[in-house]
Every structure is written in structure tokens, then in C-alpha cells.
TORDREN-480539 format. One record per atom (N, C-alpha, C, O): y, x, z. Coordinates in steps of 0.05 Angstrom, whole numbers, plus 32768, in hexadecimal, padded with zeros to 4 digits. Each point is the difference from the previous one (the first is absolute). Example, Ala and Ser with C-alpha at 12.3 -4.5 7.8 and 13.67 -1.06 7.14 Angstrom:
<milums>
7F8E8108809C
80187FEE8000
801880128000
80008015800D
80157FE47FE5
801880108001
80167FF1800E
8016800A8004
</milums>
This chain:
<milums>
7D597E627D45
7FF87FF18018
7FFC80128018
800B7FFB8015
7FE0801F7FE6
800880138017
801980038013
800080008018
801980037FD5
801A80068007
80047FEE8019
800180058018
80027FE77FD9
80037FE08016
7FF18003801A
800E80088013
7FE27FF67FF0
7FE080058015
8010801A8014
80067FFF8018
7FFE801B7FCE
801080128018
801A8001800E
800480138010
80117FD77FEC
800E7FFB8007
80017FF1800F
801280028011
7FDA7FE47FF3
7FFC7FEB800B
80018013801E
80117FFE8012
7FD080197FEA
7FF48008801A
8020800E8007
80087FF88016
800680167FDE
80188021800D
800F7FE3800A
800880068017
7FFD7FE67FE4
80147FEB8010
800680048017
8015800A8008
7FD07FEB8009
800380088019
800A800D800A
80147FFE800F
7FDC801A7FE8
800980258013
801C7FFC7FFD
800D7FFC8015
800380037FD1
801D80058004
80097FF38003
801680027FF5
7FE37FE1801D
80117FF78009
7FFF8000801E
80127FF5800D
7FD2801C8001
800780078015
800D801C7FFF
800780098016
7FFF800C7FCE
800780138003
80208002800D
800D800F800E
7FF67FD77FE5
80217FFF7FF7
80037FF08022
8012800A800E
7FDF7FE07FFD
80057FFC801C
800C80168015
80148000800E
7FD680177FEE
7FFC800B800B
801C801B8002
800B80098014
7FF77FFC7FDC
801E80067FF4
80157FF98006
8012800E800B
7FF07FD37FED
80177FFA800D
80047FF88022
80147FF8800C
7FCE800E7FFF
800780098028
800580147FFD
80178004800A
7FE080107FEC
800380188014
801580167FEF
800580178007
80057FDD7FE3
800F800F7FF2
80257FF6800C
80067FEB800B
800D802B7FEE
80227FF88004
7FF9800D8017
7FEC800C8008
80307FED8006
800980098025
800A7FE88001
800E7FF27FF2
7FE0800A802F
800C7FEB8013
80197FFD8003
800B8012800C
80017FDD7FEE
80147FF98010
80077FFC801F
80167FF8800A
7FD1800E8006
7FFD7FF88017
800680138015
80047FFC8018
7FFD80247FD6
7FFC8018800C
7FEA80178009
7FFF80187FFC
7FE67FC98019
7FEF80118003
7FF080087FDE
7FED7FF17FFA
801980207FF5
7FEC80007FEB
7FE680048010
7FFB80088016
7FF37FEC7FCF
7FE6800D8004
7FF480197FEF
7FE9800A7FFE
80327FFE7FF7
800080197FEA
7FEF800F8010
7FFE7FFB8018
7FF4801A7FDC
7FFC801C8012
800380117FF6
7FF080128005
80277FF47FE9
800880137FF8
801880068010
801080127FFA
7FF37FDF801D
8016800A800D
7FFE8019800D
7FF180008014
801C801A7FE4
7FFF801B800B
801980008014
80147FF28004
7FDF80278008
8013800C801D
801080117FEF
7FFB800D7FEB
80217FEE802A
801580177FF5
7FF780127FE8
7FE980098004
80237FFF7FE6
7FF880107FEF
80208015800E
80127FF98010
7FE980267FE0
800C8017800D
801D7FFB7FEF
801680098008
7FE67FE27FD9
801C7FF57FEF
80197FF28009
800C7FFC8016
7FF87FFD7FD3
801F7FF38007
7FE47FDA7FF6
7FEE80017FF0
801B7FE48020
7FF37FF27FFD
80107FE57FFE
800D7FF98014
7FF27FF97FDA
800B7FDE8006
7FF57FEC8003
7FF77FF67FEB
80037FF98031
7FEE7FF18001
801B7FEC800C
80168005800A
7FD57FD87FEF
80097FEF8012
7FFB7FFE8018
7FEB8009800A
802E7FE98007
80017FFD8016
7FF87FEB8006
800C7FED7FF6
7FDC800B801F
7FEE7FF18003
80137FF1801D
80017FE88003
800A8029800D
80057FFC8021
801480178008
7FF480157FFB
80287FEF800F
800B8009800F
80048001801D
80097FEC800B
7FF280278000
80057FF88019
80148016800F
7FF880178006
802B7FDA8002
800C80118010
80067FFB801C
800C7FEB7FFE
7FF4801A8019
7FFB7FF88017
802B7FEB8005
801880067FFF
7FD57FE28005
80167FEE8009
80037FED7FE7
800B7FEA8004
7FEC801A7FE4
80057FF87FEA
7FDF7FE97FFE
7FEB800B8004
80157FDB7FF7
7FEE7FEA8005
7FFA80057FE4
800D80087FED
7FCF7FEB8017
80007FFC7FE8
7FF77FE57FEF
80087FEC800C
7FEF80117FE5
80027FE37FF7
7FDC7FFB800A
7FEE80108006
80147FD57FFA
7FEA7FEC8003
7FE680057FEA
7FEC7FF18002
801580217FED
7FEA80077FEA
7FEF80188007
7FEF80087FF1
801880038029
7FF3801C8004
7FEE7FFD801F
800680018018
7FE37FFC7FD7
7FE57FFD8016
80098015801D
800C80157FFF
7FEC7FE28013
800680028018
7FF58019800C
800D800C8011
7FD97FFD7FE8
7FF4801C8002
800D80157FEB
7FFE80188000
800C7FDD7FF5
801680197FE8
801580028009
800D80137FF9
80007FD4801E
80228003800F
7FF380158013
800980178001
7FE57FE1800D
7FEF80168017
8008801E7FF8
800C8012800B
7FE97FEB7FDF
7FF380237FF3
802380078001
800A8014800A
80027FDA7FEA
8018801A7FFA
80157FF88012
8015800C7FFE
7FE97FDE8017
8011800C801B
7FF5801A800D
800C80158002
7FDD7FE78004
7FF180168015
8006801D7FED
80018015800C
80047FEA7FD9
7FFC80227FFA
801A80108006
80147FF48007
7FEB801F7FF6
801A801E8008
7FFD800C7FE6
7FED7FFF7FF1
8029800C800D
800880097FE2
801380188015
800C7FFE8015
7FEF80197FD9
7FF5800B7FE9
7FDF7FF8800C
7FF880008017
7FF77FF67FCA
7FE68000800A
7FF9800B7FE5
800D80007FEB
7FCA800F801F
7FF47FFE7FE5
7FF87FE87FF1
7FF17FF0800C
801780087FDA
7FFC7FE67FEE
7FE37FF77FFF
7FF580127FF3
7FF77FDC8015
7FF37FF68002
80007FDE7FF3
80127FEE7FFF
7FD180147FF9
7FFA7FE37FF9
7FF97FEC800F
7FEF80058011
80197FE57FEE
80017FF08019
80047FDE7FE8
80157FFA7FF4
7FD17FF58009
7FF67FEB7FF9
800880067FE5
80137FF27FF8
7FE080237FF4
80067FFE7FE7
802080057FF6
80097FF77FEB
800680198029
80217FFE7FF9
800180228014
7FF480078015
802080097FD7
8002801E8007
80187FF78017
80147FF47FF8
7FE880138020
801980008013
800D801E8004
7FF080118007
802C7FF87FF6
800F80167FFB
80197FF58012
80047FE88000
800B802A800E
801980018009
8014800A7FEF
7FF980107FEE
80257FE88015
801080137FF8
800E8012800F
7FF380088013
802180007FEB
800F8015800C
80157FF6801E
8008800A8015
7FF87FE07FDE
800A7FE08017
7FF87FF0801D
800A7FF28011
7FD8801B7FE4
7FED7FF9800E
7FF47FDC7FFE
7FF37FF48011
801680047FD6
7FF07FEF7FF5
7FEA80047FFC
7FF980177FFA
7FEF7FD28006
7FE97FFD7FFC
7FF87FEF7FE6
80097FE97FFE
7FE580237FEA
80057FED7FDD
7FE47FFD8007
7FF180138002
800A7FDB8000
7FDE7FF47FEE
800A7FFB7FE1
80107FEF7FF8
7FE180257FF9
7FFC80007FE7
7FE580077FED
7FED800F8006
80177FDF7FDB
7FF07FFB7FFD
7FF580137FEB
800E80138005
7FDF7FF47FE4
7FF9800A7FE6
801B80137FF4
80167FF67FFD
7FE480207FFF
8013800D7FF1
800B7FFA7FE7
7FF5800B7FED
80217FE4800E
80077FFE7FDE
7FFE80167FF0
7FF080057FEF
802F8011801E
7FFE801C7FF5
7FEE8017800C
7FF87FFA8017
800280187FE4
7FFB801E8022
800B80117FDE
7FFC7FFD7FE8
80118015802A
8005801B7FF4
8003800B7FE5
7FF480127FF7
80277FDA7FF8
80067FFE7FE9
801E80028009
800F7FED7FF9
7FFA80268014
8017800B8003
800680107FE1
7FEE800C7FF3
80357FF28002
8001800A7FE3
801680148018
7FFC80188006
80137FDD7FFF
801780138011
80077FF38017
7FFC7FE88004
800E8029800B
80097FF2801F
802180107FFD
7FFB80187FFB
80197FE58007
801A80068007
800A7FF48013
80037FE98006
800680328009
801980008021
80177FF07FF1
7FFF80037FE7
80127FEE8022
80197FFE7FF9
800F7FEB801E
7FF77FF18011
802780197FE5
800D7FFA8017
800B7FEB8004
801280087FF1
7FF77FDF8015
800F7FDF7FFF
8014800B800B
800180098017
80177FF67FD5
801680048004
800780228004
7FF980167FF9
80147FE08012
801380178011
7FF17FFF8018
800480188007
7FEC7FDC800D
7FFA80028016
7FEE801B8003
800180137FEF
7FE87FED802F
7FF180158002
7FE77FEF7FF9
7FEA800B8004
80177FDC7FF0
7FE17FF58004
7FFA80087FD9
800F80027FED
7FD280028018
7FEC80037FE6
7FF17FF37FF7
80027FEA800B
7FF380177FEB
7FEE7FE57FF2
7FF0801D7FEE
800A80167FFC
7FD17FDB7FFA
7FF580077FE8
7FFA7FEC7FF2
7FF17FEE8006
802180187FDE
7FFA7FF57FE6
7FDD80037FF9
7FF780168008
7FFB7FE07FEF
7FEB80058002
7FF87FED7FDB
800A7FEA7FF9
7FE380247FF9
80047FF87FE6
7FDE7FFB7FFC
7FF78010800F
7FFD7FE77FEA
7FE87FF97FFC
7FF37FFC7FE3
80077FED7FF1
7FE1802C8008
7FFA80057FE4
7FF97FDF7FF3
7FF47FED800A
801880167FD8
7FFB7FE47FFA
7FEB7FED8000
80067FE97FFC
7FDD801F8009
7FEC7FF28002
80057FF0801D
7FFC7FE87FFE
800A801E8013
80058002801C
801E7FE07FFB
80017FE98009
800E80257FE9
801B7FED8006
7FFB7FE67FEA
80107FEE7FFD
7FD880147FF5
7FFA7FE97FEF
7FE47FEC8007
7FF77FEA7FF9
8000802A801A
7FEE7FED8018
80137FF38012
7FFC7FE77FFD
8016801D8015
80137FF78010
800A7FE87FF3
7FFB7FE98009
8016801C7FDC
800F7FE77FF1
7FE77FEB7FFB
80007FE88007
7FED80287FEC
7FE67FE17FF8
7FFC7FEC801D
7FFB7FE87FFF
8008802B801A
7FFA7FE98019
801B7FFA800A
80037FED800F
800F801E7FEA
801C7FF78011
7FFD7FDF7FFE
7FFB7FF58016
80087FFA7FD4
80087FEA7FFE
7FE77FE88014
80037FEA8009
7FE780287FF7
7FEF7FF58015
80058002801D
7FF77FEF8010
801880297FF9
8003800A801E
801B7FF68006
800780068017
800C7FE97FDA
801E7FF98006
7FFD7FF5801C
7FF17FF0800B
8020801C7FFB
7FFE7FF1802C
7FF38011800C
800780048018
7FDE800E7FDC
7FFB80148011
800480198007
8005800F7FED
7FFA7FFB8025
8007801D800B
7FEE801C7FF9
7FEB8006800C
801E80087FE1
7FED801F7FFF
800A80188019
801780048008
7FD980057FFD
7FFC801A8009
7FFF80187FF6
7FEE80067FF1
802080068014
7FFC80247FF3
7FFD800D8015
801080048012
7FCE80067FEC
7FFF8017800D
7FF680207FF6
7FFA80077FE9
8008800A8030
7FFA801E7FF7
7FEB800B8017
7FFF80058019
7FF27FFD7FD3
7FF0800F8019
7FF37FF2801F
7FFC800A8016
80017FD87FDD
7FFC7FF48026
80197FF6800C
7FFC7FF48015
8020800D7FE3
80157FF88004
80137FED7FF5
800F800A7FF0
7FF47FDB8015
800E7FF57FEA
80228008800E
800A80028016
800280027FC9
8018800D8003
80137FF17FFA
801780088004
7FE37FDA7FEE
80157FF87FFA
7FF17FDD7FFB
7FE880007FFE
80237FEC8001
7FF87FE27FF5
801B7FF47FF8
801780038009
7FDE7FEC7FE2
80187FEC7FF0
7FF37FEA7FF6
7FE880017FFB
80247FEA8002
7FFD7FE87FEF
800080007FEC
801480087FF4
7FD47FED7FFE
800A7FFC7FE7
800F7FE57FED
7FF87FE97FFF
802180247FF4
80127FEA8002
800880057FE2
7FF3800A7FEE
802B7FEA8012
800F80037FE5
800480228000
8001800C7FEA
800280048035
800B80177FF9
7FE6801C8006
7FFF80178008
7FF37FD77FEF
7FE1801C7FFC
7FFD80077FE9
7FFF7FEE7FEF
8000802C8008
7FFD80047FEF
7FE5801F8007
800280128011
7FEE7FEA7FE1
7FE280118001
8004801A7FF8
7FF380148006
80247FEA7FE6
8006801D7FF9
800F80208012
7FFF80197FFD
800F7FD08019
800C80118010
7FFE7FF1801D
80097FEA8006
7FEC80258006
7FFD7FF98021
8019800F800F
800B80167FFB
7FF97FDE8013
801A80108014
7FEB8001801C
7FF77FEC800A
800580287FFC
7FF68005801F
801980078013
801080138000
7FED7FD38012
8018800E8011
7FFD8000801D
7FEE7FF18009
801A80188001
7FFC8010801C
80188010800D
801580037FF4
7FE680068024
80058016800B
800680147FF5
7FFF8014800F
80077FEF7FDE
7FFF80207FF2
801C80127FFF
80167FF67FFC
7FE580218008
801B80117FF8
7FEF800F7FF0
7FE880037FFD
803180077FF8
7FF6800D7FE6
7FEB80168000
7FFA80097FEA
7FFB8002802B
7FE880127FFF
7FE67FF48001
7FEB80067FF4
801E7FE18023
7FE97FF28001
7FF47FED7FE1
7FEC80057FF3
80207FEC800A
80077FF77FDD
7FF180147FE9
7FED7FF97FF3
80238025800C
7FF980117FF1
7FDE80068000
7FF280087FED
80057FF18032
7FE080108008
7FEE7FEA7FF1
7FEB80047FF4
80247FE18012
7FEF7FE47FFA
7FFD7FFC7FE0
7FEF7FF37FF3
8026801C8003
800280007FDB
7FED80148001
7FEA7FF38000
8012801F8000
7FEF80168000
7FE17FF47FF8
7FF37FFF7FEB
80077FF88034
7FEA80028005
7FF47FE77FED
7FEB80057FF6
801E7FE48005
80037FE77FE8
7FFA800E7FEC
7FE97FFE7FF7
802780137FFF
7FFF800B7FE0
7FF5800A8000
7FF380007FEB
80008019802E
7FE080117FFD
7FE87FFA7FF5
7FEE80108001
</milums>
């Protein structure tokens, strides 16, 4: 009879435990999280979702609060990465502006490789990700289909893709600007 009586009373609590859980636990879909584990630039290689792009001339859709179109018309790139309403804002090399959100991966680089497309002068880094890292990616891929990741380094995002039929977590292609020295410095500093 005790047993009963103590179960009767723990009811409650866990079922405000479990309320309570299911607010403040997952990621918004909305963007602004209320996570606060959201950190600034780490010095790694990083994959986060892309919350908001912003390239000058390029509109954006009707879902992106009007003080966040503000924030990332008004910024200049190259800038330092700053937090701005719970979302890391970073430029690229483009001079795009990413509101992005919670880090999936940071700094589970396995190898980064230069290699060349084609016959041309352009490079690309293969970029390979230790398996804990590329089996976190696959467990959320089928959740993130339609959305956009970010790879950045160091405060820089270097590269974004969709994720689609042709993502695959095990191998990232970073592509860019690169000739082969530049390429070679960016494998480097990845695999360091």
C-alpha cells in the first residue's frame, strides 16, 4: 500500500517534469533558439544550420523578422562573428552575411585534402569527418532535408549546401576560390 501512496504523490512532479521537457527541450524550428549553449566562433572547422542568408540584391523570404533583415543588410563583411538574437552571425569570403544557429559538428576534422576538378586551375577540399561526427550528421540529416549547413573555420563560413539526395556527411566538398596553394593552406589548417 506504501508503494501506491508513493506513486500516487511522484505523479504530479513527472508530469510536470516531462511538461517541462517537452518546452524547453529539441531546437526551434523557428531559429531564434532559446538554447544558450549557443557559442561564438570556435578557432575549428564547424557545421551549423543556416538560420538566414543574406547576399546584397538577393530578397529574402517573408519568415525572417524584420530587425534580423536590418542586422544583416546594415553589416560589412569581412566582419568579427558576433551574436545577434540567439543566432552566431559570420560572413564568407563573398561577402555574404549567415545567421546561424547551435553547432552540430566543431572540430572533428579526420582529413582535409587539396584536389583539383578536372583538368582546370580550380580546387576544392575534400574534407572527411571522424566517425562520431559523420554519424551525428546522418542521425539529423533526414530531419534537416530542405535545409542549408554551413561550414565554417575559424569565424569564417567557407562553404554551404543543401541537404538533399546528394549529401553525404562523410565527405564535404568545400568549394571556393581556391588554387592550389590556397586549397593546400585550407587542408592544412582543417587537418591541424
Amino acid at each position: 500500500m506504501g508503494l501506491v501512496r508513493l506513486l500516487r504523490s511522484l505523479a504530479p512532479l513527472l508530469l510536470v517534469a516531462a511538461v517541462a521537457t517537452a518546452c524547453g527541450g529539441g531546437s526551434s524550428s523557428g531559429g531564434t533558439s532559446s538554447d544558450s549553449t549557443i557559442l561564438g566562433p570556435s578557432s575549428g572547422f564547424e557545421v551549423r544550420t543556416v538560420y538566414a542568408r543574406y547576399s546584397p540584391g538577393v530578397p529574402f523570404g517573408p519568415q525572417i523578422p524584420q530587425a534580423l533583415v536590418h542586422d544583416l543588410q546594415s553589416q560589412s563583411c569581412p566582419m568579427k562573428p558576433r551574436i545577434t538574437d540567439n543566432l552566431l552571425m559570420e560572413c564568407d569570403g563573398t561577402g555574404s552575411v549567415y545567421l546561424l544557429q547551435n553547432p552540430i559538428v566543431d572540430g572533428k576534422v579526420a582529413s582535409a585534402t587539396p584536389l583539383q576538378i578536372g583538368h582546370g586551375k580550380i580546387w576544392y577540399v575534400l574534407v572527411k569527418l571522424d566517425p562520431a561526427s559523420v554519424q551525428k550528421l546522418v542521425a539529423d540529416e533526414k530531419q534537416m532535408a530542405g535545409e542549408q549547413l554551413a561550414f565554417s573555420y575559424d569565424g569564417t563560413v567557407l562553404a554551404s549546401a543543401a541537404i538533399g539526395s546528394s549529401f553525404h556527411a562523410a565527405r564535404i566538398a568545400i568549394t571556393g576560390n581556391y588554387d592550389k596553394s590556397s586549397a593546400t593552406k585550407l587542408a592544412q589548417q582543417l587537418a591541424g
